[in-house]
C-alpha positions as CSV (number, residue, x, y, z in Angstrom):
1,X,-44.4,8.1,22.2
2,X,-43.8,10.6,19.1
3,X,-40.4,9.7,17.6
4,X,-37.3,12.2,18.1
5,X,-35.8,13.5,15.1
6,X,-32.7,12.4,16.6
7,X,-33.3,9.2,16.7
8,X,-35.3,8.4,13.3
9,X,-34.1,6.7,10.5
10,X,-31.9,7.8,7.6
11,X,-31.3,11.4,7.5
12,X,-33.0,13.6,4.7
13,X,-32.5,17.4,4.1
14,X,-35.3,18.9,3.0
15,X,-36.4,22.8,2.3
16,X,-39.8,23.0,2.8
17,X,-41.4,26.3,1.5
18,X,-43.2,28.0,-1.5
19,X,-47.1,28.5,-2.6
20,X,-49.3,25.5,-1.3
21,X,-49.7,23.7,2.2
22,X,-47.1,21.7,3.8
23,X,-48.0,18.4,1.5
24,X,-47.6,20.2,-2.0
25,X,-44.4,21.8,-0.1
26,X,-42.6,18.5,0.7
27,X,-43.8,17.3,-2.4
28,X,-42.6,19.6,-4.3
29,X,-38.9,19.7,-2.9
30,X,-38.2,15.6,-2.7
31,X,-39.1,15.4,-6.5
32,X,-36.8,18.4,-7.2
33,X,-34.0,16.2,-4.9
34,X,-34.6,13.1,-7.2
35,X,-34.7,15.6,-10.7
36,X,-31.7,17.5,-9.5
37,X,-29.7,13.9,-8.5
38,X,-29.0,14.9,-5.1
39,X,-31.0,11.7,-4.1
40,X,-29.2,9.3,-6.7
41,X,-31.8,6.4,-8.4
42,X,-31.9,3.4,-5.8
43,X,-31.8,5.9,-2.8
44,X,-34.0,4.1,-0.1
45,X,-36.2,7.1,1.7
46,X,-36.7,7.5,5.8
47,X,-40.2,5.8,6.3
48,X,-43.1,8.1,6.6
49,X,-43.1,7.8,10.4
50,X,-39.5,9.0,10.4
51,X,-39.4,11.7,7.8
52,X,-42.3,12.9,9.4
53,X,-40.9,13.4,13.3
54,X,-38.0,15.0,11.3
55,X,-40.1,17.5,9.8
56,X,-42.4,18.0,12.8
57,X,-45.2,17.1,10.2
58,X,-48.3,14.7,10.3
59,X,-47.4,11.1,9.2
60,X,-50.2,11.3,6.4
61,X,-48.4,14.7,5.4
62,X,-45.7,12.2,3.9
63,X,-47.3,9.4,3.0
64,X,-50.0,11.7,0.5
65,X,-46.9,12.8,-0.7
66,X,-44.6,10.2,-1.2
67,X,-47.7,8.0,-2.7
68,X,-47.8,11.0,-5.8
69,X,-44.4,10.9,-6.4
70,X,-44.5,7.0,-7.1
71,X,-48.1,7.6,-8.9
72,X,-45.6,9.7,-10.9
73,X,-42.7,7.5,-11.7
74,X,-40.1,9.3,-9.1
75,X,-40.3,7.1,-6.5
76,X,-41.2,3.2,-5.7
77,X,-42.9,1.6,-2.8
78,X,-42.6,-2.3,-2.4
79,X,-43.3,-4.1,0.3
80,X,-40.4,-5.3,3.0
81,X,-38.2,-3.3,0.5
82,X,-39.5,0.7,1.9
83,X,-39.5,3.4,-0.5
84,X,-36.7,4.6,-2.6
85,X,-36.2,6.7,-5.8
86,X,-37.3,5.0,-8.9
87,X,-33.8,3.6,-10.5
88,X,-35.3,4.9,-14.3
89,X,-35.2,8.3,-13.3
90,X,-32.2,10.3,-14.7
91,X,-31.7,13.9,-13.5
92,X,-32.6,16.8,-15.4
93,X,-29.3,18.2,-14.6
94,X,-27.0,15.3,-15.7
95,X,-28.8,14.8,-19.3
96,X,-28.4,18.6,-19.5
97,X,-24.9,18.5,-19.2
98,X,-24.6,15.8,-20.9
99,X,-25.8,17.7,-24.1
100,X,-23.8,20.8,-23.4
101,X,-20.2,18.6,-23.3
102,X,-19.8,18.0,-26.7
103,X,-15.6,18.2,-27.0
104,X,-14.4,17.9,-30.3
105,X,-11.6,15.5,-29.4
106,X,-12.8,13.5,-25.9
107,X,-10.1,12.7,-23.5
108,X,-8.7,9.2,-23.3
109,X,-8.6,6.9,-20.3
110,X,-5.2,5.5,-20.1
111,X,-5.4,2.1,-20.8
112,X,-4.3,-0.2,-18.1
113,X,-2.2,-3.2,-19.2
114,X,-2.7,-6.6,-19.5
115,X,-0.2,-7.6,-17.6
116,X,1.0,-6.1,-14.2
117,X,4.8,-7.4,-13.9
118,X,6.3,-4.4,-11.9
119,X,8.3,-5.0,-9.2
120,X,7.3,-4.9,-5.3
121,X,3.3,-5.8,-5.2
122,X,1.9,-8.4,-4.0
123,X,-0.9,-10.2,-5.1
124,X,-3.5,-8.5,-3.0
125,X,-6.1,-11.1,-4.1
126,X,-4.7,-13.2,-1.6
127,X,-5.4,-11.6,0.9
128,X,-6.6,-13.7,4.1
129,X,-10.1,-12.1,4.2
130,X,-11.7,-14.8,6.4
131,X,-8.6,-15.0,9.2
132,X,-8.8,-11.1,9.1
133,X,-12.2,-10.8,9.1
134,X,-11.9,-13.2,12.5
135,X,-9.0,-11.3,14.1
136,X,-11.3,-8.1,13.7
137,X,-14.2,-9.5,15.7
138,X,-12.1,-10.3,18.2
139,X,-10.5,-7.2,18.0
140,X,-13.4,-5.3,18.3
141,X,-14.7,-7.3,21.3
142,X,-11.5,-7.1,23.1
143,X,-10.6,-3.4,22.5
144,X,-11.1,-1.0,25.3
145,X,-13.4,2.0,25.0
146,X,-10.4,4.2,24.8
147,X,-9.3,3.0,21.8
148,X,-12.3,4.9,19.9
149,X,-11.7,7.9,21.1
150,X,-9.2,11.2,19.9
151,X,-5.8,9.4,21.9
152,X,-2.4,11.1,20.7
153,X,-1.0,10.9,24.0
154,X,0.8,7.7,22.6
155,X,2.4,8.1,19.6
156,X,4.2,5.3,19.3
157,X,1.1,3.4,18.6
158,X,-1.2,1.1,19.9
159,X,0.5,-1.1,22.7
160,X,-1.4,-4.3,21.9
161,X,0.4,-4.1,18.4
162,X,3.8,-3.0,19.5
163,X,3.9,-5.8,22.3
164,X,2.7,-8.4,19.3
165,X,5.2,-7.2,16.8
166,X,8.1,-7.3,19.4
167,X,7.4,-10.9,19.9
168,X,7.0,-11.1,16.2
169,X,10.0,-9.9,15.5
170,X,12.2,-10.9,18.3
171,X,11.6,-14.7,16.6
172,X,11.0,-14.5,13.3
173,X,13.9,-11.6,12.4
174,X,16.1,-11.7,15.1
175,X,14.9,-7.5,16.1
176,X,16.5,-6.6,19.3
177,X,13.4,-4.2,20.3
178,X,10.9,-4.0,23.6
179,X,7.8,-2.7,23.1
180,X,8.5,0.9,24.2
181,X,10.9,1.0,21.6
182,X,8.7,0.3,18.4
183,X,6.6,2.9,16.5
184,X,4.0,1.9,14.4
185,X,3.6,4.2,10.9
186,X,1.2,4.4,8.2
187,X,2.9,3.2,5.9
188,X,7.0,2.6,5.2
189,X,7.0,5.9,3.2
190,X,5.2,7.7,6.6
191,X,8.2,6.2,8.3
192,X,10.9,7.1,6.0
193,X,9.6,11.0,6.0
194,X,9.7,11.3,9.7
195,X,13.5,10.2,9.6
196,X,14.1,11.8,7.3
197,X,13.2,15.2,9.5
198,X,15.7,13.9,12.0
199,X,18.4,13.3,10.2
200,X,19.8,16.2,7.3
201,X,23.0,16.6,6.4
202,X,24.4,13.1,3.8
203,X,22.7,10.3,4.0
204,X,24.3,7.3,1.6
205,X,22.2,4.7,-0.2
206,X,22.6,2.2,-2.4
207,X,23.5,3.0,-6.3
208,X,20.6,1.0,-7.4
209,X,17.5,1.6,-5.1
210,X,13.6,2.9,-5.1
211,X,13.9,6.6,-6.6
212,X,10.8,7.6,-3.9
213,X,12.5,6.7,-1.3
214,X,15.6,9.4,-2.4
215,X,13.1,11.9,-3.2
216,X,11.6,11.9,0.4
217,X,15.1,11.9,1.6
218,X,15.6,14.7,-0.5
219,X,12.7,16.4,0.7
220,X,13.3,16.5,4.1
221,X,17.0,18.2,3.4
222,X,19.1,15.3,3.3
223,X,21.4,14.9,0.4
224,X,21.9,11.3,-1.0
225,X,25.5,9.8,-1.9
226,X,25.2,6.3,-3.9
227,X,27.2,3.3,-2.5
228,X,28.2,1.1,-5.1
229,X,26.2,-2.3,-5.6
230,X,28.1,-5.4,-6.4
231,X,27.2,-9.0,-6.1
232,X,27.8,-8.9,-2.7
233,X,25.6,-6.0,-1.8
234,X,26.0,-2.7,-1.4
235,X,29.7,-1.6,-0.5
236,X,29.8,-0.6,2.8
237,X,33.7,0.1,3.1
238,X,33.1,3.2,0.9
239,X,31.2,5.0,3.8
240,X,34.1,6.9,5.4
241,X,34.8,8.4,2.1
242,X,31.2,9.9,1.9
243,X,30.9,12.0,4.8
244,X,27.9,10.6,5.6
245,X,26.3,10.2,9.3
246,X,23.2,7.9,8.3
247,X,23.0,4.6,5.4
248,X,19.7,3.2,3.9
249,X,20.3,-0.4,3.1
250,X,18.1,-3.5,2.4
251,X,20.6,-6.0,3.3
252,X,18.1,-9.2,3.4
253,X,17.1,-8.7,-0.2
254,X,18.8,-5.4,-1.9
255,X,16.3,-3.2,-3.9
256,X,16.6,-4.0,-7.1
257,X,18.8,-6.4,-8.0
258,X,17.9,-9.1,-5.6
259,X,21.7,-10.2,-3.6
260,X,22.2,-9.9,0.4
261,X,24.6,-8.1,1.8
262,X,27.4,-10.5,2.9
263,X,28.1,-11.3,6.1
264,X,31.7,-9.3,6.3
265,X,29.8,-5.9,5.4
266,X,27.1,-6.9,7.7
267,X,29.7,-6.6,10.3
268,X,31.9,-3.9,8.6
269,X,28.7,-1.3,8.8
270,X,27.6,-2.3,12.3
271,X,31.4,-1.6,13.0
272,X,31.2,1.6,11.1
273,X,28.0,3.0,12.6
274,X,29.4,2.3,16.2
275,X,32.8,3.9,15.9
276,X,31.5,6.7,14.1
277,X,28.1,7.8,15.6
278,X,26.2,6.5,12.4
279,X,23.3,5.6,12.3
280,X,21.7,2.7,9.8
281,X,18.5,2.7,8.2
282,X,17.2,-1.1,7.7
283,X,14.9,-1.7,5.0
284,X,13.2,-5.3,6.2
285,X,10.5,-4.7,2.8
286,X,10.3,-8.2,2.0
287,X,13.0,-10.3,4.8
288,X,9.7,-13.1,5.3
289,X,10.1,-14.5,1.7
290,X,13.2,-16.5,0.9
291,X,12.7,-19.8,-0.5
292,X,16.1,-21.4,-1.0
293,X,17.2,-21.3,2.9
294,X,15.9,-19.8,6.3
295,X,15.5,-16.1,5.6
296,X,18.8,-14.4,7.2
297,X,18.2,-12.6,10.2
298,X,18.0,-8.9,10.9
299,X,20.9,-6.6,10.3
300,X,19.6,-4.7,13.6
301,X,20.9,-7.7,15.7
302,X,24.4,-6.3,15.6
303,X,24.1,-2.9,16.5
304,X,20.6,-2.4,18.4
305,X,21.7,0.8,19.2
306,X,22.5,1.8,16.2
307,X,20.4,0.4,13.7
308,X,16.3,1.4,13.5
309,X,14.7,-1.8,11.8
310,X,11.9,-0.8,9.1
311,X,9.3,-3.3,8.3
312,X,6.0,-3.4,6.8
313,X,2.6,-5.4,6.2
314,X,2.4,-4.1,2.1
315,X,4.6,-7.0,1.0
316,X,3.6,-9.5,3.4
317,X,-0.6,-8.8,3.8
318,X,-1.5,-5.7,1.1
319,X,-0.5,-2.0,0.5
320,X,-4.1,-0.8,1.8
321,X,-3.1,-1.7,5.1
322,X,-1.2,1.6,5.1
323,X,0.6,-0.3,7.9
324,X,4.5,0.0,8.5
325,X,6.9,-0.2,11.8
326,X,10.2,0.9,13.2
327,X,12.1,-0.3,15.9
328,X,14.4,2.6,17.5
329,X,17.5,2.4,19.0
330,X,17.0,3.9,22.8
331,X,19.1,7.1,21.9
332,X,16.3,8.1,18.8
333,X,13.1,7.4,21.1
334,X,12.3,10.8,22.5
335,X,13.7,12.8,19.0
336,X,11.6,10.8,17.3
337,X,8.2,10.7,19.6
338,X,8.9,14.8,19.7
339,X,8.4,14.6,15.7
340,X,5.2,12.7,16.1
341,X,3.8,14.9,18.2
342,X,4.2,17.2,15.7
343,X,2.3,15.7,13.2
344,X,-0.1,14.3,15.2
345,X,-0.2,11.5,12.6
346,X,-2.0,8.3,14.4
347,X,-2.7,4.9,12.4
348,X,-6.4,3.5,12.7
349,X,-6.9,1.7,15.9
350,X,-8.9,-1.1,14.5
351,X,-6.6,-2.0,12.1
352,X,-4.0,-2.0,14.9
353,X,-5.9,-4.3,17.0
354,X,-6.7,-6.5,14.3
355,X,-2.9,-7.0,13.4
356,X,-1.9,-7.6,16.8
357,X,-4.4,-10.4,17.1
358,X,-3.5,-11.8,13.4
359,X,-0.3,-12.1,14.8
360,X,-0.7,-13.6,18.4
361,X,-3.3,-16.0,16.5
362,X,-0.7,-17.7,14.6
363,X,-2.7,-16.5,11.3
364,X,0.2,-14.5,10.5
365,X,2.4,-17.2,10.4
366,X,0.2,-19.6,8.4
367,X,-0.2,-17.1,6.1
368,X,3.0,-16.1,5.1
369,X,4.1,-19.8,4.8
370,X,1.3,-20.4,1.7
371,X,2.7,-17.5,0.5
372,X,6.0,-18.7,0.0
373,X,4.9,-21.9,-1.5
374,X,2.7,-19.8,-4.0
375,X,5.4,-16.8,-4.7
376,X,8.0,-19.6,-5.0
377,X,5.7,-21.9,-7.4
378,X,5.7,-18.5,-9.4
379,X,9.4,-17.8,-9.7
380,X,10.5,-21.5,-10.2
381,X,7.9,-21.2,-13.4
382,X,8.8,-17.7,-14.6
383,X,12.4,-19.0,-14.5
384,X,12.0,-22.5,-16.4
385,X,10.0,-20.5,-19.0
386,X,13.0,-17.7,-19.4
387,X,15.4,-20.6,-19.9
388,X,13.0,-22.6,-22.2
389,X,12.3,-19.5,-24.5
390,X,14.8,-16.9,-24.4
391,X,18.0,-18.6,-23.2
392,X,20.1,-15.4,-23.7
393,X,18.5,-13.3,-20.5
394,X,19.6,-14.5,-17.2
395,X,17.7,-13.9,-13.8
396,X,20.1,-13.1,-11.4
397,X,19.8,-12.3,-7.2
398,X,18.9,-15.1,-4.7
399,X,15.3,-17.0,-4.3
400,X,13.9,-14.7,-2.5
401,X,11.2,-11.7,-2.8
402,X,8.3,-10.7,-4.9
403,X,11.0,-10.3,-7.9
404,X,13.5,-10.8,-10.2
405,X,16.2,-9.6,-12.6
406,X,16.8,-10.2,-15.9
407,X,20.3,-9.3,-17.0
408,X,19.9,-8.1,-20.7
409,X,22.6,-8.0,-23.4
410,X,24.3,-4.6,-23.6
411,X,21.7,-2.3,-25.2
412,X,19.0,-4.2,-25.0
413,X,17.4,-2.5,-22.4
414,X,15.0,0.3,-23.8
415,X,14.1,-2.2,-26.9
416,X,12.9,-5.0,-23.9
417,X,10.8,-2.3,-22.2
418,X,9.0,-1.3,-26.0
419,X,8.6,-4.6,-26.7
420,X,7.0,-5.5,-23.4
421,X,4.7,-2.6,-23.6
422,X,3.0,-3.8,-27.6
423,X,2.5,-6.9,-24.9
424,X,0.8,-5.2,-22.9
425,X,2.9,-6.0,-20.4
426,X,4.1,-3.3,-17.3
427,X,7.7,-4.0,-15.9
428,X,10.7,-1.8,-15.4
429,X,14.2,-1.7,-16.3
430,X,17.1,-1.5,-14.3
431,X,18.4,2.2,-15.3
432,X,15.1,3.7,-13.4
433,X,16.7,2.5,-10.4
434,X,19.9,3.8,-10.7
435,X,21.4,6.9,-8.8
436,X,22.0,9.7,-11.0
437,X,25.2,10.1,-9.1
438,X,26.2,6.7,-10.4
439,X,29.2,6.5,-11.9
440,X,29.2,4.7,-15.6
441,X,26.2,3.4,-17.5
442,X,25.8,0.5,-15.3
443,X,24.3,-2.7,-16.7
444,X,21.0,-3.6,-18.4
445,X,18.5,-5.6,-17.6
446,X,14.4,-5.5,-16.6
447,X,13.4,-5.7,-12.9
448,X,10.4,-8.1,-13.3
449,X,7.7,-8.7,-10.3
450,X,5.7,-12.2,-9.8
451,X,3.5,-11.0,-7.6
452,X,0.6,-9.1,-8.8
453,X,-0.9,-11.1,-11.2
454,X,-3.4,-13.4,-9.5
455,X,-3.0,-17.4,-10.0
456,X,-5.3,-17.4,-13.1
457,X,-3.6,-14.9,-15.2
458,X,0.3,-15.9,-14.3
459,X,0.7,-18.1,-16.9
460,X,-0.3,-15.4,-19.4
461,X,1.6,-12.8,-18.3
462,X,4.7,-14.6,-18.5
463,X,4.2,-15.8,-21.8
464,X,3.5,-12.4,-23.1
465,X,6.9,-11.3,-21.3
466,X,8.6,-14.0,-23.3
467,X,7.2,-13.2,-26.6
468,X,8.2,-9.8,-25.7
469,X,12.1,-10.8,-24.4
470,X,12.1,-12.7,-28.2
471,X,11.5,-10.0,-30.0
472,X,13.4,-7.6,-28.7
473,X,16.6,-9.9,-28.8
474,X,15.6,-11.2,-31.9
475,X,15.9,-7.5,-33.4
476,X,19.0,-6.6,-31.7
477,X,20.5,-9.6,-32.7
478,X,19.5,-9.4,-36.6
């Protein structure tokens, strides 16, 4: 039976025209394809039989015509390989340009460093490849057929995943949350954005935090008001003063400098948002690494109703995951699904599916434990090499995280950061995190991450972040 064009091999356009018969026509256009690069060198070609049923042409139409363009170097034919487009060839087009860009002064690539210390990324070259890989075959074997298809009818996001994470999070963080109540985002800062469109008016935040995060704020017509940041967290008990009606806080782990919030502001905001009408924004970024105690439980456990609980799989698994979720008090629900709908922003279903079962596998689990052990074996050795080798900096916040802080004498700062650059070395310093509504100069210091360099190139990277601490205190010091 004479193969249909629909269901033939690889897909080929070809304009088939000009002087000749239909072989010195097809002839003529796949060898000006190859000159003009839109078939790149390695391309493998439809088989003759194919091409052919495509065309509506005899078979030996394109087989006389691909065996001249190998006789003349365009294309190669081996057997159990097929025919593809002869990897020496170089288009006509791309040598031509290449000759007419001659600029006087070519552009330069940024060069990227040596050594990637910033703070907040993991190291994605952990990632569990093999236990995901698994969870998405059974994924895909499980999922029903509707879960292919164009579905915004739920925007809260795929109920296999919401029903996993509420488990999840029910015993892990101590989230107060059914399943009906969680939405699943791509990504934190997808999350943040949509709240942001709810809320308006003043929204407080902490003095030192992630500068994105004010900006999207910002963005969507909220103004921010910093709360100040001590060593026992943000200070809550200046909320009344602020006029604010919604707070942004990481209480497990505060964003940058590393403290929790203590246990009598945990209680004063939850007292705060329920006698006011507030509402409190909980940044869970990293809550499943602490490595001194058991990782304090959720802020969200005091006021469900008041609190929506943000976590996210970019710390825990890898950024590229684009994966993130909120659980919302009852009262937020609709507003919230309403501004959804809106966007008609959905998260891929697959990697939905293959979360939920990571999670309901125990593969989760296992995998965030031998990340602990690994982030911890990196901080305990980036701390006993600070202490060894420049004595005068001193890492403050709690064992927890993908970072720390090095508290820097006064003025020290900018000098740090240069130094750290002729390294090669990328961290941060403290002041980029600071409210410009601050008050004062507020301390120095470098907000230093452990996690992105893989195992192999740790120890370098901290040595080069020594050398760079040295002589930068060494100068300021002379």
């Amino acid at each position: 039976m004479r193969e249909s064009w629909a269901t033939s091999g690889s897909d080929l356009h070809l304009d088939l025209g000009g002087p000749g018969g239909l072989r010195a026509s097809l002839t003529r256009a796949l060898r000006e394809a190859v000159r003009s690069g839109r078939l790149a060198p390695g391309t493998r070609l439809p088989s003759s039989r194919s091409l052919a049923a495509d065309l509506g042409v005899a078979r030996n139409t394109v087989a006389d015509a691909y065996a001249e363009l190998v006789a003349e170097g365009w294309l190669t034919a081996r057997q159990g390989s097929g025919t593809r487009v002869a990897e020496r060839v170089e288009p006509t087009t791309r040598r031509l340009a290449a000759v007419r860009r001659k600029p006087a002064a070519p552009a330069r690539t940024p060069e990227r460093p040596r050594h990637d210390l910033r703070s907040g990324r993991p190291d994605v070259s952990a990632f569990p490849r093999s236990a995901w890989l698994a969870s998405t075959r059974r994924a895909l074997t499980a999922a029903p057929a509707a879960a292919f298809g164009y579905d915004y009818d739920d925007p809260l996001g795929r109920p296999e995943l919401r029903r996993a994470l509420a488990g999840y999070l029910a015993r892990a963080r101590g989230v107060r949350a059914d399943p009906d109540r969680i939405v699943v985002c791509a990504g934190f800062v997808r999350a943040l954005t949509l709240l942001g469109g709810l809320l308006g008016g003043t929204v407080a935040v902490e003095s030192h935090g992630l500068w994105i995060h004010r900006d999207l704020l910002a963005r969507a017509g909220a103004r921010t008001v910093p709360l100040p940041v001590d060593d026992k967290g943000a200070d809550v008990t200046a909320l009344p003063g602020t006029g604010a009606k919604a707070v942004l806080l990481t209480p497990a782990h505060q964003y940058p400098t590393g403290v929790p919030l203590h246990p009598d502001r945990r209680a004063a905001v939850a007292d705060w948002a329920r006698s006011t009408g507030g509402l409190v924004l909980e940044d869970d970024y990293d809550g499943e690494f602490r490595y001194d105690r058991r990782s304090v439980g959720a802020l969200q456990d005091l006021a469900p109703e008041r609190v929506v609980y943000l976590g996210t799989a970019s710390k825990s698994l890898a950024p590229g995951l684009r994966l993130a979720w909120m659980a919302v008090p009852e009262p937020l629900v609709d507003a919230v699904l309403a501004a959804r709908r809106e966007t008609a922003e959905t998260c891929g279903a697959l990697d939905q599916l293959a979360l939920a079962d990571f999670i309901e596998s125990g593969s989760y689990d296992r995998h965030l434990r031998a990340m602990r052990v690994r982030y911890r074996r990196r901080r305990d050795r980036l701390v006993a090499a600070l202490a060894e080798r420049v004595p005068a900096v001193r890492v403050t916040g709690i064992a927890a995280g993908l970072h720390v802080v090095l508290e820097l004498p006064p003025g020290t700062e900018e000098a740090a950061l240069r130094a750290a650059a002729r390294e090669g070395v990328a961290v941060e310093g403290l002041a980029r995190f600071r409210h410009p509504e601050s008050p004062g100069a507020g301390p120095d210091g470098l907000v230093v991450g452990y996690g992105t360099p893989p195992e192999h190139a740790f120890a370098a990277a901290v040595d080069a972040l020594c050398r760079a601490l040295a002589a930068a205190l060494g100068r300021a010091a002379a």
